[in-house]
Every structure is written in C-alpha cells, then in structure tokens.
C-alpha positions in Angstrom: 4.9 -16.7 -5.2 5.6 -17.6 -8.4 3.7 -20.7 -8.7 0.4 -19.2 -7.5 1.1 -16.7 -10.0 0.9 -19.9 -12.8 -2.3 -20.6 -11.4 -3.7 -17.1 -11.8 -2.3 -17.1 -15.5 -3.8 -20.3 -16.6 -7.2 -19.8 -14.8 -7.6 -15.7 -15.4 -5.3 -14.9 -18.1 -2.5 -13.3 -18.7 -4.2 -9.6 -18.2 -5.3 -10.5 -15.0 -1.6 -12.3 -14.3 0.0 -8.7 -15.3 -2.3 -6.9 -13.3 -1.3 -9.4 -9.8 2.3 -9.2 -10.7 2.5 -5.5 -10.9 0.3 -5.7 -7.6 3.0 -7.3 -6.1 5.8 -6.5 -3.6 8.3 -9.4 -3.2 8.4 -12.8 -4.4 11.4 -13.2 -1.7 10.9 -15.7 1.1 11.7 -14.2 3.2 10.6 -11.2 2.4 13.2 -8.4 1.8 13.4 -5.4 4.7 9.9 -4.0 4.3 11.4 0.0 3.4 13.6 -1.5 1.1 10.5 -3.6 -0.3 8.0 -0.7 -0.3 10.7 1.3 -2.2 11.2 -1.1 -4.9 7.4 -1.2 -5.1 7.0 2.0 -6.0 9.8 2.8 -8.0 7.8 -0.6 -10.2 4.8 1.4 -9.9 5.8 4.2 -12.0 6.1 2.2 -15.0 2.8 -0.2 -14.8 0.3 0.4 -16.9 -2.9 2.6 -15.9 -4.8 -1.2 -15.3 -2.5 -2.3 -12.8 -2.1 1.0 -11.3 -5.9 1.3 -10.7 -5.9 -1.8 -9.0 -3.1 -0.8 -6.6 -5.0 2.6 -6.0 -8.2 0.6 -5.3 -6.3 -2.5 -3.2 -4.1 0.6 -1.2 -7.8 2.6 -0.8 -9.0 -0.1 1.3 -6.1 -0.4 3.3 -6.3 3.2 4.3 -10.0 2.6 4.8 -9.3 -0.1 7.2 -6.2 1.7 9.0 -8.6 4.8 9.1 -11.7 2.5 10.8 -9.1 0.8 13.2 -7.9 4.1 14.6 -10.8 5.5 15.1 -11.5 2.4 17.4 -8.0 1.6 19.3 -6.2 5.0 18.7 -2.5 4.9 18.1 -1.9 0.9 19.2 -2.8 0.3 15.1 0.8 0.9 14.5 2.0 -2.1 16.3 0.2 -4.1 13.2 2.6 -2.8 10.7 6.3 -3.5 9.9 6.8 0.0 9.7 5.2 1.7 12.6 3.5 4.7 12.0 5.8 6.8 11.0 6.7 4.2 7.9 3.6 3.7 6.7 2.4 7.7 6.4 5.0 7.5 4.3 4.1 4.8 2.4 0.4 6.3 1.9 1.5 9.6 1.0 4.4 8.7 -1.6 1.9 6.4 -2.7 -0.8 9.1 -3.1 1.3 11.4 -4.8 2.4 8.6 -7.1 -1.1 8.0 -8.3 -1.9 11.5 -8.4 0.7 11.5 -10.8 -1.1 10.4 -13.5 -4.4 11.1 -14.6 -6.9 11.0 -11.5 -10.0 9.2 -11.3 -12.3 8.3 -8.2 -10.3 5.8 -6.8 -7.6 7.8 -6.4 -8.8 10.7 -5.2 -10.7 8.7 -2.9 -7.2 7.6 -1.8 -5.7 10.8 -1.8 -8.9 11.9 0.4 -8.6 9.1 2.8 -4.5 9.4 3.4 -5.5 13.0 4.2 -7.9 11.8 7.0 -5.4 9.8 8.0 -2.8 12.3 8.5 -5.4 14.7 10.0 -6.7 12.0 12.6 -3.0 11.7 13.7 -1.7 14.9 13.2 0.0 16.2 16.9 -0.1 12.5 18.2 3.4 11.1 19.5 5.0 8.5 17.9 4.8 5.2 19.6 8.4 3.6 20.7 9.9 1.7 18.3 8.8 -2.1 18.3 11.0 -4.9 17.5 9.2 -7.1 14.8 11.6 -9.6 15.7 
C-alpha cells in the first residue's frame, strides 16, 4: 500500500516510485472486484508514461510466460489460480496487448503480443471450465 510505496520513494526515488505506482492496481484493502480493478488499470495505463508502461509490458510478459509454462503442464486447471477464470484473464492479456501495441512497439511488447497469441492458440477450441466461487 501506500506506506511501502514511502519506502520505495525514499530508498529508489521518486522515478522508480512513479514507475511502481503506475504498476499498480489497487491500494484498496480489500481489494476492489478484480474486473472492475483490471478496468481501472488499464484505463490508468493509457496515460503513464512510455517508462512505466515498459515495465508493465515486461512485469505482464512474464505473467503470460508463466501462465503459458503452467498450461503446458496441468492443462486447463491453471484457471482456477486466477480471480477471473479463463475467460477473464484472455481478456485481460489481449486488451492489455492491444494497449501496448498502441504505442510505439519495442521487444517487450511484441514479445507480449507474441506470447498472448500462444496463449490463445494453446487454448483455442478448449471449454471453459465451470465457474469457481473465489469465495
């Protein structure tokens, strides 16, 4: 939260502070309803600067990575790890993809855009899983 974001500023910067905050979903405790969170996130990532945004790219890149290494391993039960099931977060990576795609690409993120397109390949025909209460 907020405090840990003090730390950072006094023992990093300011720059680096910026580039955390803008990295950042919620503050909230708790947390605010995850679409509703991962909408404001975006909409705030349209107007960070090209620092913060590379950092998102890269932080978002290794997330894909990860969900992309997991499937490969356990199959579909790697949705059951995220708030919004599989359906949400496909659209969280692509909306994010086309977001940084946006702007002017570099490696990162069409490395991102690359690895969200595995990721929709790997899963393309596969059902949905029921719905999960993350109760």
């Amino acid at each position: 939260g907020a405090p840990l974001l003090k730390q950072i500023r006094r023992r990093f910067g300011s720059r680096v502070a910026k580039i955390v905050d803008g990295c950042t979903d919620a503050y909230q405790i708790p947390k605010p309803p995850w679409h509703d969170r991962k909408v404001s996130y975006i909409n705030r990532l349209k107007k960070e600067d090209d620092e913060t945004r590379l950092v998102s790219a890269a932080d978002k890149l290794n997330n894909v990575r990860s969900i992309l290494s997991d499937y490969r391993i356990i199959g579909e039960s790697v949705w059951s790890r995220f708030n919004g099931g599989r359906d949400g977060t496909l659209w969280y990576y692509r909306t994010l993809r086309d977001e940084f795609l946006r702007s002017t690409p570099n490696r990162i993120t069409r490395d991102f855009d690359l690895a969200v397109r595995d990721l929709e390949s790997l899963t393309a025909g596969k059902a949905s899983p029921a719905p999960q209460s993350k109760g």
